[in-house]
N, C-alpha and C positions, 0 to 999 in steps of 0.2 A: 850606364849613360845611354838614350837615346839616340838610335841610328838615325843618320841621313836621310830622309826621307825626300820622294822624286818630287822634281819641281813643275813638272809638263801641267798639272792640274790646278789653275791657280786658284785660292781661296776668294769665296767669295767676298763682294762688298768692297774692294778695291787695291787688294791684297796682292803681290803678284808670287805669294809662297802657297803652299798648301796649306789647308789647316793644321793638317799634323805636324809641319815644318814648324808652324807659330807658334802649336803648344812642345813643342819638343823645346824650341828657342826659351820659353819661359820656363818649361819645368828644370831646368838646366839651370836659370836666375834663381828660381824659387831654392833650387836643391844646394848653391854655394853661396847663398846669402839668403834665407826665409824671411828676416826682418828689416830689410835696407833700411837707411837713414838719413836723411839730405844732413849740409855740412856746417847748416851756418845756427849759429849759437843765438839761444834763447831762454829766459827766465818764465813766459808763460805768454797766449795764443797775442797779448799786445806787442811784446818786440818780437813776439814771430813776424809779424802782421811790418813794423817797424825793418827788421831787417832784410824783409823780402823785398820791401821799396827800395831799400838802398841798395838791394843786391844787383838794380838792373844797370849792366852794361859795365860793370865789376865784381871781380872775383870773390867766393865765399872769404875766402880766407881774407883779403882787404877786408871786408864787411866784420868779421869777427874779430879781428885787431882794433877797429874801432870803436865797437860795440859793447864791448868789456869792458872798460869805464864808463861808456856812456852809461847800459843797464845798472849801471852801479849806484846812478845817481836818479835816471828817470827811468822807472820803471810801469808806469798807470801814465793812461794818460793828462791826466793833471798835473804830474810832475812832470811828464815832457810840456805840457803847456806853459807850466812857470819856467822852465829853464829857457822857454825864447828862443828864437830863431839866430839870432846872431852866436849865444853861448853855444847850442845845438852845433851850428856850424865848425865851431873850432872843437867838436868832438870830432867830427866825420870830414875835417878837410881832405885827410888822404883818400878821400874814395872819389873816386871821377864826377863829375856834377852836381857834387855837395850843395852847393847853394841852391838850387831848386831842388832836391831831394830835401834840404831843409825846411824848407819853405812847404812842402807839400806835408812834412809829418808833423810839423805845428797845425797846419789846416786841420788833416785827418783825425789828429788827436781832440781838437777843438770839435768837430762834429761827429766822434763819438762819444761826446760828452755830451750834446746836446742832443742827438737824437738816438742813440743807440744806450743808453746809461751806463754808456763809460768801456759794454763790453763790444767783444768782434761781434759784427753782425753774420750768423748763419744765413747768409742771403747774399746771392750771387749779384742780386738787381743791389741791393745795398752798398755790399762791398766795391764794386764798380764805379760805384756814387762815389768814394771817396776819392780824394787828392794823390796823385801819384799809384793809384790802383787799375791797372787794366786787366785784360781776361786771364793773361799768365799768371800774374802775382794771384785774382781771385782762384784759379785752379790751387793754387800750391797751398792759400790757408783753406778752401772747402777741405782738400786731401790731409793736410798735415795736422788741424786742427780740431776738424769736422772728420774725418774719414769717409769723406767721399770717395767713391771710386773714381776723382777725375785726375787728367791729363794733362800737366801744364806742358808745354812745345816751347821749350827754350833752344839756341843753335846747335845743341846737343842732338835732341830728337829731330828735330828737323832732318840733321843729316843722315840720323838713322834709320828714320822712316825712310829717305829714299834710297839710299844707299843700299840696305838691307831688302828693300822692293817690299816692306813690312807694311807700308805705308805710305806710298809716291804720291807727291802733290804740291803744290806751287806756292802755298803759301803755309803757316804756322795754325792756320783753321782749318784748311783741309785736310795737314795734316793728322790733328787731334782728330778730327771727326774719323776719319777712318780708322785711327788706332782704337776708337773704342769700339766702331764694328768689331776690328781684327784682331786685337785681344783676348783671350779666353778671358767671360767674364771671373773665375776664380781668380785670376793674376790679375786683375784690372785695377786691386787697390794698393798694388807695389809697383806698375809697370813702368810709371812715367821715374820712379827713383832709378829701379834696374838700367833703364835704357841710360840715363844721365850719367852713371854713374859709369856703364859701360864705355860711355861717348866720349867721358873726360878721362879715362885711363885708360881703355884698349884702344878700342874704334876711334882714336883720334883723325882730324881732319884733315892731316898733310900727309904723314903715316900712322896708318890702325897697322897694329903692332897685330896680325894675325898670327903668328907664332906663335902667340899664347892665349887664342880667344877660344873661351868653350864653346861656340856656336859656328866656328870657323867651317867646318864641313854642311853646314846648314848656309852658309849667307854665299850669294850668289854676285858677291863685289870679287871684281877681278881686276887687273894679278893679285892675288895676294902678296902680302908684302912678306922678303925671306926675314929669318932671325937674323939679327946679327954676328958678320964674323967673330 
């Protein structure tokens, strides 16, 4: 495993670790996990595209409970077109703001029928175009779909960009922008899963559980928090 590396020298481009610190931190993700995986359930890049709209501002796991009968029945979007916005809805009422989450994936499915034929558009200016699409959800199908090297900044990363001094900045742009400075481009096309993934089971927001974090002698968040009695 990769030693600790000093922090006095901090990495360029807005980093406040060294660079050896940031590739130690990744080669660490890469070496207990090579192939991360985001969590939320999909038949193919349409209800990727689909569930990552529903996902904002609820849980994978709400989103995959409901989503499992829905993709059962509309999976293209022509079938999500015919099933309508009201039947739609009572697929997805338990997930927080259903009814305009409804409303936006009849839209979006409507004009990828009309100007995309039918499939996800490889395009950022596109994708953005659609209903209930903004830059995060576009990051997460360029990465998941497309294999882009990009960065979606959900409240996960956010807090680990500052938290971790990986990545400090005031908003969910500034932080993506400097992660992709600060990232070794090698890890840049797993980094935004590692860090999520880390954020929602170690590095939690109230307590990050560092008694069991592989990066714990590397992250410069203090007190660390003890194990439990």
């Amino acid at each position: 495993m990769a030693k600790a590396t000093p922090k006095a020298r901090p990495a360029r481009r807005g980093s406040r670790l060294t660079p050896e610190a940031v590739r130690a931190m990744f080669f660490r993700f890469h070496s207990a996990n090579p192939e991360p995986k985001g969590e939320l359930a999909s038949l193919n890049p349409f209800t990727f595209l689909v569930a990552v709209v529903l996902s904002a501002q609820a849980t994978d796991e709400s989103v995959n409970r409901a989503t499992g009968p829905l993709f059962a029945v509309a999976d293209t979007p022509e079938k999500m077109l015919a099933l309508g916005e009201e039947r739609l809805s009572g697929y997805i009422k338990t997930i927080g703001l259903y009814r305009g989450k409804a409303k936006n994936v009849i839209a979006l499915s409507r004009l990828l029928i009309e100007r995309h034929g039918s499939a996800v558009p490889h395009d950022r200016v596109a994708l953005e175009a659609l209903p209930g699409v903004g830059r995060k959800t576009a990051n997460v199908v360029l990465n998941a779909v497309f294999g882009e090297p990009t960065i979606a900044v959900d409240t996960h990363l956010f807090r680990l960009g500052n938290r971790l001094g990986l990545a400090p900045g005031k908003s969910p742009l500034e932080v993506e922008q400097k992660l992709l400075k600060t990232v070794p481009p090698d890890y840049l096309q797993h980094a935004h899963h590692w860090l999520i993934l880390h954020g929602r089971y170690v590095c939690k927001a109230r307590k990050p559980e560092c008694w069991r974090c592989l990066i714990a002698d590397l992250c410069p968040f203090t007190p660390k928090s003890p194990a439990p009695a």
